[in-house]
HTML snippet that shows the backbone in 3Dmol.js (N, CA, C, O; Angstrom):
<script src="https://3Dmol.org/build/3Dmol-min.js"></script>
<div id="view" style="width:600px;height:400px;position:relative"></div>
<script>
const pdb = `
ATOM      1  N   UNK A   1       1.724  -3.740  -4.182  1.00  0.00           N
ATOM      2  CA  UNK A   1       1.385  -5.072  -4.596  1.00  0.00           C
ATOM      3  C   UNK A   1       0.787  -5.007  -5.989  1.00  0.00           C
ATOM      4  O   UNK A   1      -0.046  -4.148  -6.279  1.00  0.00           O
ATOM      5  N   UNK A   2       1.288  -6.068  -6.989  1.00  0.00           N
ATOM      6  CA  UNK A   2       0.495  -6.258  -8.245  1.00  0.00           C
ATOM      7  C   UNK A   2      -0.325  -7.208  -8.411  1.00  0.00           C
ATOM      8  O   UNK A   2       0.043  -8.364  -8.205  1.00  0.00           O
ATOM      9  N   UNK A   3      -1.937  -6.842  -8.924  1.00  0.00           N
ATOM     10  CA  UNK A   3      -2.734  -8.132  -9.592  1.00  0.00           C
ATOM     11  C   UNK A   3      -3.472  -7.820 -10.342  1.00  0.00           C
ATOM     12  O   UNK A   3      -3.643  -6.729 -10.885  1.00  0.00           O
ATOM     13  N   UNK A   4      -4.079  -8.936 -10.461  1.00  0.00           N
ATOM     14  CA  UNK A   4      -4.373  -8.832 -11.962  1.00  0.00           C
ATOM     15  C   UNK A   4      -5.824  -8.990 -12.075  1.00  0.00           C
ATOM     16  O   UNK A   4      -6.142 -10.178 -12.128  1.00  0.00           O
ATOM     17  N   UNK A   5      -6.762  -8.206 -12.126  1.00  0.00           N
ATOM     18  CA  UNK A   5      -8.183  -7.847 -12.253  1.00  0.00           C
ATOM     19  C   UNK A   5      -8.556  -8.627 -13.457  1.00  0.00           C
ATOM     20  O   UNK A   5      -8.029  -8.563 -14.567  1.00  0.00           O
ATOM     21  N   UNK A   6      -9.839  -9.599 -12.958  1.00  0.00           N
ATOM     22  CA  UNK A   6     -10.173 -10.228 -13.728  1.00  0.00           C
ATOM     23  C   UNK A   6     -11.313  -9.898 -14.146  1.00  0.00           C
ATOM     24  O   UNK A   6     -12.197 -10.565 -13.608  1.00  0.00           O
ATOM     25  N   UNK A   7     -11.818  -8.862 -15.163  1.00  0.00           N
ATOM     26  CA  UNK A   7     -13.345  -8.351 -15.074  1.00  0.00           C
ATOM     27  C   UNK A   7     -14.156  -9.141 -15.653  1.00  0.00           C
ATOM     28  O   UNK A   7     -15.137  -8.502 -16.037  1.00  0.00           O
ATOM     29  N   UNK A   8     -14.238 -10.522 -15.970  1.00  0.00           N
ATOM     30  CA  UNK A   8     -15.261 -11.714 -16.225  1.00  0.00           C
ATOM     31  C   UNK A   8     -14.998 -12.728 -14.993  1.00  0.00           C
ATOM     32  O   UNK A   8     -14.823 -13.919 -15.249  1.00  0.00           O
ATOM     33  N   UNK A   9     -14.983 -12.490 -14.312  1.00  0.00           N
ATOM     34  CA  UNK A   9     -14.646 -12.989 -13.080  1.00  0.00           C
ATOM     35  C   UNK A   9     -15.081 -12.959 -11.483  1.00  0.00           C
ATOM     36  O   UNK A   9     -15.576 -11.838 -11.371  1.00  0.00           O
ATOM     37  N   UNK A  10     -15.133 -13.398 -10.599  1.00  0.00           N
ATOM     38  CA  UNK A  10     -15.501 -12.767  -9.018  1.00  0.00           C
ATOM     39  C   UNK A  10     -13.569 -12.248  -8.498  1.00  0.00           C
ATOM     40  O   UNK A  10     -13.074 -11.325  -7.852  1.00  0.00           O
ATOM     41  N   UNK A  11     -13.145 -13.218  -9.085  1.00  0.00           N
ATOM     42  CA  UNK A  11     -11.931 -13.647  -8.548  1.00  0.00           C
ATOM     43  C   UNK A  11     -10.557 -11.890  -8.730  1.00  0.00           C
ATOM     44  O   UNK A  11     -10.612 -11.046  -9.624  1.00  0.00           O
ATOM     45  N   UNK A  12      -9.738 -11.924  -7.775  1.00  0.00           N
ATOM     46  CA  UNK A  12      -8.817 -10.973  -8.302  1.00  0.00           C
ATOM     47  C   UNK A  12      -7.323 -12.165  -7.848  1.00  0.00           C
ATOM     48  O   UNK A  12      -7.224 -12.962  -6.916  1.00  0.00           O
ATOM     49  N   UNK A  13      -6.464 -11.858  -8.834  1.00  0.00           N
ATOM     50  CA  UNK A  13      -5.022 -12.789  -8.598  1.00  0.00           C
ATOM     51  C   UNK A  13      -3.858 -12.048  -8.257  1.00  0.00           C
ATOM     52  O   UNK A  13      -3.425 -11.145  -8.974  1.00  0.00           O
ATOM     53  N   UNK A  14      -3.254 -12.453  -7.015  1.00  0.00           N
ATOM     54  CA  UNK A  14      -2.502 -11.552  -6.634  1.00  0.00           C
ATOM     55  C   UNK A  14      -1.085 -12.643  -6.053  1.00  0.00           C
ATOM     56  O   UNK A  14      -1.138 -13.716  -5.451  1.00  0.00           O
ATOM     57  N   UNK A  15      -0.031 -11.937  -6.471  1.00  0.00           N
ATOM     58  CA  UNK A  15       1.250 -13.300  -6.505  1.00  0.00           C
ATOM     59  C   UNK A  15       1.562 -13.117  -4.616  1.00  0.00           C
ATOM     60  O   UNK A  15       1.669 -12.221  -3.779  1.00  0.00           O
ATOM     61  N   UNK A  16       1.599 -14.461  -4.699  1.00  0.00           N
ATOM     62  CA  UNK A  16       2.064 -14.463  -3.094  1.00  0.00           C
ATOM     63  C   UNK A  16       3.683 -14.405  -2.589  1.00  0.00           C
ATOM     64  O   UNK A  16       4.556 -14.827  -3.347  1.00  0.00           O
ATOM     65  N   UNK A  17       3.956 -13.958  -1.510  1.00  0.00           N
ATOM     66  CA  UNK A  17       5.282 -13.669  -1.571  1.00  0.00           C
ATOM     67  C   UNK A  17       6.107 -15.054  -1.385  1.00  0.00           C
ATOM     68  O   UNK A  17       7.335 -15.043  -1.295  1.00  0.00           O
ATOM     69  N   UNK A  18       5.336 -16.256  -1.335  1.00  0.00           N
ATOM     70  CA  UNK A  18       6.199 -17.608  -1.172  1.00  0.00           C
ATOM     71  C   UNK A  18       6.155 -18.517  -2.395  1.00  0.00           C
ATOM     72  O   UNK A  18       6.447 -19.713  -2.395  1.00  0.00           O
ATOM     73  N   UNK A  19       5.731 -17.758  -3.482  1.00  0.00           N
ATOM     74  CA  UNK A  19       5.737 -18.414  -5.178  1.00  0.00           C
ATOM     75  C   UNK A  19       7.140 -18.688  -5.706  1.00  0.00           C
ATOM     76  O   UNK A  19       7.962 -17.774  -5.637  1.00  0.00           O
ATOM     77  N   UNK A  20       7.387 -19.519  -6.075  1.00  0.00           N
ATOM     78  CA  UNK A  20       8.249 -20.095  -6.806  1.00  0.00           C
ATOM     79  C   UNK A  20       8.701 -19.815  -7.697  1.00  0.00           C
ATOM     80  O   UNK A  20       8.799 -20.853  -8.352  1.00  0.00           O
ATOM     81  N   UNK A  21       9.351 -18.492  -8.595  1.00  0.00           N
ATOM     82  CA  UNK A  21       9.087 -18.354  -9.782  1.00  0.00           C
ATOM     83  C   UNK A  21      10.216 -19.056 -10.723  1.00  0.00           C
ATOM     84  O   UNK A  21      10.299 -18.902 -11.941  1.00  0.00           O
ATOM     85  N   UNK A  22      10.989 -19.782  -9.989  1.00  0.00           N
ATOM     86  CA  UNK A  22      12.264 -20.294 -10.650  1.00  0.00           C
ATOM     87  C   UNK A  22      13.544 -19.616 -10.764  1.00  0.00           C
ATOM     88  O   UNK A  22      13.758 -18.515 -11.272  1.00  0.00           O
ATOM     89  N   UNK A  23      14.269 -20.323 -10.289  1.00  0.00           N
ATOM     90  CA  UNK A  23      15.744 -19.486 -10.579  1.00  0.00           C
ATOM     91  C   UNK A  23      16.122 -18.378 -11.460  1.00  0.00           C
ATOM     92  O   UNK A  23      16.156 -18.345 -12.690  1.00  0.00           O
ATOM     93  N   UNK A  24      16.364 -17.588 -10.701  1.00  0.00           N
ATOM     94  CA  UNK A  24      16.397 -16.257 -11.629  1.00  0.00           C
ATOM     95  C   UNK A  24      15.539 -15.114 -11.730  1.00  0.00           C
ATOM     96  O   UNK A  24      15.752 -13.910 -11.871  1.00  0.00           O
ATOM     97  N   UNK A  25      14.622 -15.744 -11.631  1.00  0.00           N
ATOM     98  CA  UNK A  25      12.929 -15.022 -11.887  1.00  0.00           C
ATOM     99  C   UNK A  25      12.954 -14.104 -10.248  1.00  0.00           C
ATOM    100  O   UNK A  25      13.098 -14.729  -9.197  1.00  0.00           O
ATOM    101  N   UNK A  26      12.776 -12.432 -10.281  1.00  0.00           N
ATOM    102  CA  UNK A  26      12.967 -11.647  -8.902  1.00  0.00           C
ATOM    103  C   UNK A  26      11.086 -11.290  -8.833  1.00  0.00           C
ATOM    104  O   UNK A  26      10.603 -10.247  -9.275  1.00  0.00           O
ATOM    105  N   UNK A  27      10.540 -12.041  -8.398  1.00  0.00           N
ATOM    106  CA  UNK A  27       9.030 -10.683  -7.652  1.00  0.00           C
ATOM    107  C   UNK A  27       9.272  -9.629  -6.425  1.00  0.00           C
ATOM    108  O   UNK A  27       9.729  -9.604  -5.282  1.00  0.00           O
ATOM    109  N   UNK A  28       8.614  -8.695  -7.488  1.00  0.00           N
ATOM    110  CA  UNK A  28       8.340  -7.693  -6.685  1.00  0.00           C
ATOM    111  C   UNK A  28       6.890  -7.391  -6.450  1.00  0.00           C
ATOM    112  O   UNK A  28       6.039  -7.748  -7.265  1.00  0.00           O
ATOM    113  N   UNK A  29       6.567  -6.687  -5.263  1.00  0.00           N
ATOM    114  CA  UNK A  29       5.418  -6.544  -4.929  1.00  0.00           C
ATOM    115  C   UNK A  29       4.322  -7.476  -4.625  1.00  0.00           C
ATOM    116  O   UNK A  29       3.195  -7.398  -5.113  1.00  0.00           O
ATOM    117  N   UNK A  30       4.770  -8.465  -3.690  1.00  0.00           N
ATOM    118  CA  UNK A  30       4.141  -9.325  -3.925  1.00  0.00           C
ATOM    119  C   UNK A  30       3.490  -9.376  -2.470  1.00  0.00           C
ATOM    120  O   UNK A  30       3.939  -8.765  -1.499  1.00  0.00           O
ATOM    121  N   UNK A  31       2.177 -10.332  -2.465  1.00  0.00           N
ATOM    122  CA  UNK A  31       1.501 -10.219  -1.043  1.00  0.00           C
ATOM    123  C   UNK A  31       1.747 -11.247  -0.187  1.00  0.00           C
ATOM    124  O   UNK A  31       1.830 -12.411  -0.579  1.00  0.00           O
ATOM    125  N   UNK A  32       1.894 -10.851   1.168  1.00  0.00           N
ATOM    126  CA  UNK A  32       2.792 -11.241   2.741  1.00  0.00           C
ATOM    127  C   UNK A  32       1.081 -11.654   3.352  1.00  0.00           C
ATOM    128  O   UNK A  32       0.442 -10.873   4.057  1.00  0.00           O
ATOM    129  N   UNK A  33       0.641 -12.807   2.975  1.00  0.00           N
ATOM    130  CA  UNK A  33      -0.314 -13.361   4.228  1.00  0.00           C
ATOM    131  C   UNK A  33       0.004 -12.955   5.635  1.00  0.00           C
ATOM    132  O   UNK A  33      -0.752 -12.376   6.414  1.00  0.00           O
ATOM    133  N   UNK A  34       0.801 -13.208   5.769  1.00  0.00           N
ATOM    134  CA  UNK A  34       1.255 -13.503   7.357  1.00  0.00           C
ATOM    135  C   UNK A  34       1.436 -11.958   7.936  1.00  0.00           C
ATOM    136  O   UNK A  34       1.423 -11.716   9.143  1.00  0.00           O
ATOM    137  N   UNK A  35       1.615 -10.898   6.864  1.00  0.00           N
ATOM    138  CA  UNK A  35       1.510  -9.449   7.471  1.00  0.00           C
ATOM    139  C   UNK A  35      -0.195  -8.939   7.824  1.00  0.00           C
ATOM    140  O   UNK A  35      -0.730  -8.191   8.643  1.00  0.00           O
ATOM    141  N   UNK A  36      -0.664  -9.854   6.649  1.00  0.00           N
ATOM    142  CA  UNK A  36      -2.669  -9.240   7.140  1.00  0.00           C
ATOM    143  C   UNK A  36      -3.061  -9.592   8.267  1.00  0.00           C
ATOM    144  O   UNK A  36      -2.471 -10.614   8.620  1.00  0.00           O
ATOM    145  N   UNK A  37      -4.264  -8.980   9.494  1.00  0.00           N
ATOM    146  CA  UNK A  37      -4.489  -9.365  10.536  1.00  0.00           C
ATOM    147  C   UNK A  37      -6.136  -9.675  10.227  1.00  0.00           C
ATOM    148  O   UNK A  37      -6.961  -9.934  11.102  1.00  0.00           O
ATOM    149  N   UNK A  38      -6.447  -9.570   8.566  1.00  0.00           N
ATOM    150  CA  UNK A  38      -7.729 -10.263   8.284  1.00  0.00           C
ATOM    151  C   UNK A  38      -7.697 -11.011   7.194  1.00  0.00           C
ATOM    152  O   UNK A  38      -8.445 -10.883   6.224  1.00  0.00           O
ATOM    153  N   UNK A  39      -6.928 -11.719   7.315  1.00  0.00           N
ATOM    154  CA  UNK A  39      -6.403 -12.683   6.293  1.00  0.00           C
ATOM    155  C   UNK A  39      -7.419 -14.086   6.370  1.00  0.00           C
ATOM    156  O   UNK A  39      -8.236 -13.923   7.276  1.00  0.00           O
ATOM    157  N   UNK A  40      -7.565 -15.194   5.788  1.00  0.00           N
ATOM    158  CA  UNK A  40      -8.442 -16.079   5.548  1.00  0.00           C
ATOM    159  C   UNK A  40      -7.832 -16.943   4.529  1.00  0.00           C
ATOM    160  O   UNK A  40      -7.983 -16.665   3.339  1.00  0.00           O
ATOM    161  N   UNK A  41      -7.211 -17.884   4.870  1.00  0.00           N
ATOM    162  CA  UNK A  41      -7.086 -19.008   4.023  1.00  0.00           C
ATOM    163  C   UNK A  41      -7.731 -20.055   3.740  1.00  0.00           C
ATOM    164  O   UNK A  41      -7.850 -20.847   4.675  1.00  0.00           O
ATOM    165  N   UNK A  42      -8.424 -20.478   2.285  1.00  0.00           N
ATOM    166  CA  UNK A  42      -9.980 -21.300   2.202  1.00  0.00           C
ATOM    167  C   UNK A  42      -9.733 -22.499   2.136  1.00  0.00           C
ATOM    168  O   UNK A  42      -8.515 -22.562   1.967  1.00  0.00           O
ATOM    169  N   UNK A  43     -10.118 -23.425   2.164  1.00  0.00           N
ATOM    170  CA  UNK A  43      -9.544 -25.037   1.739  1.00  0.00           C
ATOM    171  C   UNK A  43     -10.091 -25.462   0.216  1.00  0.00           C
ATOM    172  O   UNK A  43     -10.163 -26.586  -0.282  1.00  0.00           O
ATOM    173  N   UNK A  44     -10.408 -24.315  -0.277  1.00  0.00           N
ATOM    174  CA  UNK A  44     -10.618 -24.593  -1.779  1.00  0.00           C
ATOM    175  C   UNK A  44      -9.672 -24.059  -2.107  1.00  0.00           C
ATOM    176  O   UNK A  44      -9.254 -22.995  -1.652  1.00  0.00           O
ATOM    177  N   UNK A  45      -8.937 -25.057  -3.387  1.00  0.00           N
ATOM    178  CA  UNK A  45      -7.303 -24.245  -4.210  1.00  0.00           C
ATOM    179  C   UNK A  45      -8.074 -24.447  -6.017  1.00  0.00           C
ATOM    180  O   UNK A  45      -9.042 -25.051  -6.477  1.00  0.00           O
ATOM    181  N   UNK A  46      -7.125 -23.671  -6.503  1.00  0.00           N
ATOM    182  CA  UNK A  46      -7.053 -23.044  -7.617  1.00  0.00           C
ATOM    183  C   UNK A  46      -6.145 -23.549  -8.829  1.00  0.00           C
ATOM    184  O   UNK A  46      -4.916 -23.605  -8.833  1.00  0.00           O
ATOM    185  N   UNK A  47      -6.971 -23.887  -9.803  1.00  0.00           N
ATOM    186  CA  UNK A  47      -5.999 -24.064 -10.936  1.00  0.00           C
ATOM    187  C   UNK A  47      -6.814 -23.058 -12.132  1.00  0.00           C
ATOM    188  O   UNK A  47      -8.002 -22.784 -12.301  1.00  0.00           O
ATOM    189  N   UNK A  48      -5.523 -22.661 -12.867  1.00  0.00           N
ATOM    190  CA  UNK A  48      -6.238 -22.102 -13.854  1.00  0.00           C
ATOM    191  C   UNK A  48      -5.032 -21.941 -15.332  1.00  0.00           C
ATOM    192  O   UNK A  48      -3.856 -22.248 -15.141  1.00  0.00           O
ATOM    193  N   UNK A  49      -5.397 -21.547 -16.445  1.00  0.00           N
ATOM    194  CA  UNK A  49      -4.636 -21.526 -17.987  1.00  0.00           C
ATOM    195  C   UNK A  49      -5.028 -20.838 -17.964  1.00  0.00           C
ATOM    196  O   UNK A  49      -6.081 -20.510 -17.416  1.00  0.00           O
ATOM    197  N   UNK A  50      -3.950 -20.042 -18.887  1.00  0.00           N
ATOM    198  CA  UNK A  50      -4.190 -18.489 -19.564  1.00  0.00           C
ATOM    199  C   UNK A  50      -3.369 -18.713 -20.983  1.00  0.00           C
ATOM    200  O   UNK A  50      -2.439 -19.513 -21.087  1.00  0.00           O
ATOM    201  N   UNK A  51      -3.848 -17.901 -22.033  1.00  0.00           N
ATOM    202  CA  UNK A  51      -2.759 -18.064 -23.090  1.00  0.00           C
ATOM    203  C   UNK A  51      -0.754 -17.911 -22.515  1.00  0.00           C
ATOM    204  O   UNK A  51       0.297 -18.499 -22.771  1.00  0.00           O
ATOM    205  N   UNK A  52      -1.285 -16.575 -21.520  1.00  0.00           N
ATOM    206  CA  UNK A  52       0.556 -16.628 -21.346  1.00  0.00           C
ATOM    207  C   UNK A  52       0.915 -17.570 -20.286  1.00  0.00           C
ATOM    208  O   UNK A  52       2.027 -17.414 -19.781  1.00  0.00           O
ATOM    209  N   UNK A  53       0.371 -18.268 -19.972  1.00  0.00           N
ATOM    210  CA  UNK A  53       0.615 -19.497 -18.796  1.00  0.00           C
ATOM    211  C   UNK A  53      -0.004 -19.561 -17.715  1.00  0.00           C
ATOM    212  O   UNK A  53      -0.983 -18.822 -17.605  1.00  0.00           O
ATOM    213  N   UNK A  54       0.323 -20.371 -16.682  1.00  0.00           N
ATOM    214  CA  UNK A  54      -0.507 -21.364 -15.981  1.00  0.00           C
ATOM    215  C   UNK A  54      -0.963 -20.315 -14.192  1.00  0.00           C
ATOM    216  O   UNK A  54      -0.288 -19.339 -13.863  1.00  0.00           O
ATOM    217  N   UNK A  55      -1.553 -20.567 -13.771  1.00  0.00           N
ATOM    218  CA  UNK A  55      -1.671 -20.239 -12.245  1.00  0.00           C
ATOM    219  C   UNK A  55      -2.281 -21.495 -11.231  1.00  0.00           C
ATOM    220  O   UNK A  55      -3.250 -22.208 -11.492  1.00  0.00           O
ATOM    221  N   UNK A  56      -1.459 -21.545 -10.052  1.00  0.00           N
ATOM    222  CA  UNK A  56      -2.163 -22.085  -8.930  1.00  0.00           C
ATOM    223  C   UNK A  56      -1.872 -22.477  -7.696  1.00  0.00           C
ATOM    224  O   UNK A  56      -0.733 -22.673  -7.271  1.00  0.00           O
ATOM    225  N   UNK A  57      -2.910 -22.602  -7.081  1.00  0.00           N
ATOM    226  CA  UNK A  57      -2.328 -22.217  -5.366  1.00  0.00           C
ATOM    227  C   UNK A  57      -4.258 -22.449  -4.836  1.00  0.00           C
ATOM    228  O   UNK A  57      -5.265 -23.049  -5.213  1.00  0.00           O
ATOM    229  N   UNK A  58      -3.834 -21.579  -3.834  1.00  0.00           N
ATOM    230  CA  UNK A  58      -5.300 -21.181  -2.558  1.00  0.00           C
ATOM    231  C   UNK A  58      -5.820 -20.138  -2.626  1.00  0.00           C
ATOM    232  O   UNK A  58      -5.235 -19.101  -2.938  1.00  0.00           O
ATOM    233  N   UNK A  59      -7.439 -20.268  -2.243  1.00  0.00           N
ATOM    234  CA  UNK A  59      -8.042 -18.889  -2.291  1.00  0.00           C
ATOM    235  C   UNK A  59      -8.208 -18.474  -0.935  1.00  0.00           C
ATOM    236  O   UNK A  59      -8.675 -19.038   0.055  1.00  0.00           O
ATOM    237  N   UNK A  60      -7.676 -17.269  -1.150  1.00  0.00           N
ATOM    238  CA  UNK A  60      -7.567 -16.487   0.134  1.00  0.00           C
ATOM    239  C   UNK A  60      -8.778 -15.554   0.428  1.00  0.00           C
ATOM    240  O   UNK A  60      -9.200 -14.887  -0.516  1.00  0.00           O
ATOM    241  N   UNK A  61      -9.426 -15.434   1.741  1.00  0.00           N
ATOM    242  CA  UNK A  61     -10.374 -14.066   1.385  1.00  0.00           C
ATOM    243  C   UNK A  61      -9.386 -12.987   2.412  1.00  0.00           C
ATOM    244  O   UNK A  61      -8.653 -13.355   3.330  1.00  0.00           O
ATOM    245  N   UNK A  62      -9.593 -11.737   1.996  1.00  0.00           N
ATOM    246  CA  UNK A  62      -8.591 -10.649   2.780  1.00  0.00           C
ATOM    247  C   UNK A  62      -9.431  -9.367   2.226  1.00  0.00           C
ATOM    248  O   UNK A  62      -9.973  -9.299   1.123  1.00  0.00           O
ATOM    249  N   UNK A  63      -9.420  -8.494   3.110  1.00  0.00           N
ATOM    250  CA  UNK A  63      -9.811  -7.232   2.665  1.00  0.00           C
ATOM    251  C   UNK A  63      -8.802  -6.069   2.289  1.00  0.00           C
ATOM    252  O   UNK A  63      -7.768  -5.800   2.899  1.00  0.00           O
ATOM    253  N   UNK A  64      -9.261  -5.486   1.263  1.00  0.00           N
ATOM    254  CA  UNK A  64      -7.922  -4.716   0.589  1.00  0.00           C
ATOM    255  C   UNK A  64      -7.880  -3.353   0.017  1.00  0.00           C
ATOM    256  O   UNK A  64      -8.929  -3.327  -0.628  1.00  0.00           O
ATOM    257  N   UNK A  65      -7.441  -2.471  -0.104  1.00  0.00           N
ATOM    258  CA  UNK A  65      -8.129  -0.983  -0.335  1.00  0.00           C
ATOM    259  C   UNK A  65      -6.880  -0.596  -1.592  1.00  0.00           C
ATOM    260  O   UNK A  65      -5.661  -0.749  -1.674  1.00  0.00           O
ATOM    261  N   UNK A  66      -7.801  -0.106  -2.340  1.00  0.00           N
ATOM    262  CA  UNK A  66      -6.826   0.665  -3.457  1.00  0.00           C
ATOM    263  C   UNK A  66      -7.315   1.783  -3.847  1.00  0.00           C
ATOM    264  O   UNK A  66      -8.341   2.075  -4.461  1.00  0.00           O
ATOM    265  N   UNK A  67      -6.265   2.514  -3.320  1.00  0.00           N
ATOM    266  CA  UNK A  67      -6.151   4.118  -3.384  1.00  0.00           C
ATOM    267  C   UNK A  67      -7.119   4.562  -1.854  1.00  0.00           C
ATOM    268  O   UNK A  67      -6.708   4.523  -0.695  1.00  0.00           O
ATOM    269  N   UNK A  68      -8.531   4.986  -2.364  1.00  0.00           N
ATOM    270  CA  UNK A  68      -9.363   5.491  -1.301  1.00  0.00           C
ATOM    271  C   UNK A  68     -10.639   4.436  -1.362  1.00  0.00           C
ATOM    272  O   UNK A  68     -11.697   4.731  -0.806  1.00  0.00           O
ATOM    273  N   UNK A  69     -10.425   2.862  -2.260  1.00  0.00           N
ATOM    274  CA  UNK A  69     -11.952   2.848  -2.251  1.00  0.00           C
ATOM    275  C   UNK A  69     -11.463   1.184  -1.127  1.00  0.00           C
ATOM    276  O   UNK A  69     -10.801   0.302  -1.675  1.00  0.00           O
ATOM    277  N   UNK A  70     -11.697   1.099  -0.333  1.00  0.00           N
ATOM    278  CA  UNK A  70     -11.782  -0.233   0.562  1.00  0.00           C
ATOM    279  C   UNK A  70     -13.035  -1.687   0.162  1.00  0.00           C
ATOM    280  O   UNK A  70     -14.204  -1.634  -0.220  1.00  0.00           O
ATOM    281  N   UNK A  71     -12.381  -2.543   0.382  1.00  0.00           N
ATOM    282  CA  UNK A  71     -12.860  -3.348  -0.513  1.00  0.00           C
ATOM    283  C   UNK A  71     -12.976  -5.061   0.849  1.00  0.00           C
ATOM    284  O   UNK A  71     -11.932  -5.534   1.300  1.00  0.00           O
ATOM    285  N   UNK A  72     -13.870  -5.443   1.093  1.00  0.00           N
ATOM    286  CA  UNK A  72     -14.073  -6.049   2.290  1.00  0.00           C
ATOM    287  C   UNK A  72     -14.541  -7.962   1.387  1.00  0.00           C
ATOM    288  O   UNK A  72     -15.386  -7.787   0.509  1.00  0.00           O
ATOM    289  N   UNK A  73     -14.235  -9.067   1.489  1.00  0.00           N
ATOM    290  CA  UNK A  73     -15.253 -10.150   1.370  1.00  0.00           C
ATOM    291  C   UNK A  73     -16.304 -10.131   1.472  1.00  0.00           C
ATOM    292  O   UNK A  73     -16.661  -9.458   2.438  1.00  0.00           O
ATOM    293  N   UNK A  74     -17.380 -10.737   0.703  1.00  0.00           N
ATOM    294  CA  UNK A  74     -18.688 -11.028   1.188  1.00  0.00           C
ATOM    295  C   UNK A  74     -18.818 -12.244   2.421  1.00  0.00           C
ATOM    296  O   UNK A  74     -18.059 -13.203   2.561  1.00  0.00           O
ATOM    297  N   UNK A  75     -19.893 -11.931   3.177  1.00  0.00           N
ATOM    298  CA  UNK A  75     -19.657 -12.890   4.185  1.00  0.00           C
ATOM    299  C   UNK A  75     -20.555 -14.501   3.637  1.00  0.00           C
ATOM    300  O   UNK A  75     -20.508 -15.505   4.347  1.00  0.00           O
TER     301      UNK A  75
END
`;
const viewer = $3Dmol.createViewer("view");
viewer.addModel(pdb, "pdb");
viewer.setStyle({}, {cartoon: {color: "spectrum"}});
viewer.zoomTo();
viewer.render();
</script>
């Protein structure tokens, strides 16, 4: 899976596997809610600008490990 570490941020952005990217456009690596069994979908959603363009959707909380270091929500 790819995302994108935001180090002025709490937040990490990670493309969901039901994004839209427009005809043509292939994602790879992208993240499967429906495969996590600690998944959390919030009723707060997300907009945001970036110089290279736009993001938005829902914040999810999920716990997630990269490489060896595991990485849990705050409660």
């Amino acid at each position: 899976m790819r995302a994108i570490f935001d180090t002025g941020s709490t937040n990490t952005w990670v493309l969901n596997k039901n994004t839209d990217l427009g005809e043509g456009r292939e994602k790879q690596f992208s993240y499967d809610d429906s495969a996590s069994k600690t998944v959390t979908k919030t009723k707060k959603g997300a907009g945001i600008s970036f110089g290279s363009g736009k993001l938005a959707g829902h914040f999810y909380k999920d716990d997630i490990r990269i490489g060896s270091c595991e990485v849990k929500p705050a409660s």
